[in-house]
C-alpha positions as CSV (number, residue, x, y, z in Angstrom):
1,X,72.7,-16.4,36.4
2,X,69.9,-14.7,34.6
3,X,67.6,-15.1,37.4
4,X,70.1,-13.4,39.5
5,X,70.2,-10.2,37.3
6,X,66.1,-10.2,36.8
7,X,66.2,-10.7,40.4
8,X,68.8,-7.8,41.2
9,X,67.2,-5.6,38.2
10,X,64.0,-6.2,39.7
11,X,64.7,-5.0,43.2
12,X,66.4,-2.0,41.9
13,X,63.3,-0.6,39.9
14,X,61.4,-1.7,42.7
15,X,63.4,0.7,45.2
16,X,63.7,3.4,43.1
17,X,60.0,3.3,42.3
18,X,59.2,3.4,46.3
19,X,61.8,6.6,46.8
20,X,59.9,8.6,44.0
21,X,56.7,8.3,45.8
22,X,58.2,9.3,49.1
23,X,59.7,12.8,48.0
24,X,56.5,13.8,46.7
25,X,54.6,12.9,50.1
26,X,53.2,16.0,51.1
27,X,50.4,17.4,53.7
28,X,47.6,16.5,51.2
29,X,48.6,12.9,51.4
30,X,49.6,12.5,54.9
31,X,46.0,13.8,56.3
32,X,43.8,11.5,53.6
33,X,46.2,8.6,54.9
34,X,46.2,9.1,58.2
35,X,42.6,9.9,57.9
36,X,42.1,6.4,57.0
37,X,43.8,5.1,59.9
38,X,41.7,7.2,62.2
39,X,38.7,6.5,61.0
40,X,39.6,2.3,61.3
41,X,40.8,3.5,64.8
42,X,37.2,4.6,65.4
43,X,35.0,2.2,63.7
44,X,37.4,-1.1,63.8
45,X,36.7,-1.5,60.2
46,X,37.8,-0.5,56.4
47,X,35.5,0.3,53.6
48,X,38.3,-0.7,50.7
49,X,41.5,-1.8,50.1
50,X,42.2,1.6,49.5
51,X,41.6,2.4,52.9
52,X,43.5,-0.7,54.1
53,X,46.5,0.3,52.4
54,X,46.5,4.2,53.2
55,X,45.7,3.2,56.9
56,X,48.8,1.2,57.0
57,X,51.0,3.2,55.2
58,X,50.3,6.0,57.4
59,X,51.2,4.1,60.3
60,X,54.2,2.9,59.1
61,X,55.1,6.3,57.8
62,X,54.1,8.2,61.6
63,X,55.9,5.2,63.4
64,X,59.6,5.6,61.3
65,X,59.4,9.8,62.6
66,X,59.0,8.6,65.4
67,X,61.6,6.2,66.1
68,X,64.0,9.0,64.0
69,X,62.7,12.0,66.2
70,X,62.9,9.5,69.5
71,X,66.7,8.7,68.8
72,X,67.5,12.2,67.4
73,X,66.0,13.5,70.7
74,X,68.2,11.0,72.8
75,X,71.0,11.9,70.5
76,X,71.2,15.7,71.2
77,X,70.7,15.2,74.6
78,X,73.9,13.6,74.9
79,X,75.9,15.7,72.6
80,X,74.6,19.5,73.9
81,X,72.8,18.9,76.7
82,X,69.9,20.5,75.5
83,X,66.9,19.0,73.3
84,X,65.8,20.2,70.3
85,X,63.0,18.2,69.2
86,X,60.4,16.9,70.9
87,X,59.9,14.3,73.7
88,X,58.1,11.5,72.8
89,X,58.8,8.9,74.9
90,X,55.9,6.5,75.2
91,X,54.2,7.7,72.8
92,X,52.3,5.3,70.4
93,X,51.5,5.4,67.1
94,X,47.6,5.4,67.5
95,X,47.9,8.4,69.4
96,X,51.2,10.1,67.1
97,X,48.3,9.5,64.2
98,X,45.8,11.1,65.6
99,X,47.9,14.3,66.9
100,X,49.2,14.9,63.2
101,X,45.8,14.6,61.7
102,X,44.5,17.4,64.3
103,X,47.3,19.3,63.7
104,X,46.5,19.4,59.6
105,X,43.1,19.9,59.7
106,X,43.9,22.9,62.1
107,X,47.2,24.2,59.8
108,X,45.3,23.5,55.7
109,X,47.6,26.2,54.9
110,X,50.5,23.8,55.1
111,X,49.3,21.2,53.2
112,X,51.8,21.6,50.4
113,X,54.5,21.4,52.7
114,X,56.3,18.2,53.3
115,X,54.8,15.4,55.6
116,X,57.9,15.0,57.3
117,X,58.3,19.1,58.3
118,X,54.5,18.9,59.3
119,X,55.2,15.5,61.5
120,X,57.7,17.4,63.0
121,X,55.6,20.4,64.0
122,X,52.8,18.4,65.4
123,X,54.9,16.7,67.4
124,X,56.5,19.6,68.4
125,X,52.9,21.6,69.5
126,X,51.6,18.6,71.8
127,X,54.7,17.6,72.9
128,X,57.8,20.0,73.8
129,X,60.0,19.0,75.9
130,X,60.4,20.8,78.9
């Protein structure tokens, strides 16, 4: 029974730990990220665990807006006949990652904004739906 509630108690602090770092994911962090992941794109290789880690997190982060955009996109479609965000079927998540690093290099204004609202602009630059 104790084991249970460590277990429970455990899994609790762990979630709640993982939501406060997402609501403070920003512009600043999504480009040094996803930097990472471009730059193992490019050379095949990481030169920490740091950059492991960012590399993947980035590509787990660009590849959950992109199922969510991809099924809020198929969504609308149905509902109003019109679409509202952006098309990205057959997209990937190499090439998602590398369109939402160019677009925050080209937008450091932004940075402060959140990663999400940024994702969503990128996307919606190099991909509009016509």
């Amino acid at each position: 029974m104790k084991l249970r509630i460590l277990f429970v108690f455990s899994l609790l602090f762990s979630c709640s730990c993982l939501a406060e770092d997402a609501k403070e994911v920003d512009g600043n962090r999504l480009l040094e990220y996803c930097t990472s992941a471009v730059q193992f794109m490019d050379d095949g290789s990481f030169s920490s665990g740091t950059q492991s880690s960012q590399s993947t997190w980035c590509i787990g982060y660009v590849t959950g807006v992109i199922d969510t955009l991809d099924l809020m996109h198929k969504l609308s479609d149905k509902k109003e006949g019109q679409k509202k965000y952006p098309c990205l079927a057959g997209i990937t998540s190499r090439q998602a990652v590398r369109v939402i690093v160019k677009y925050l290099r080209e937008n450091p204004e932004k940075l402060q904004e959140r990663a999400v609202t940024l994702s969503l602009a990128a996307f919606e630059r190099a991909f509009p739906c016509k």
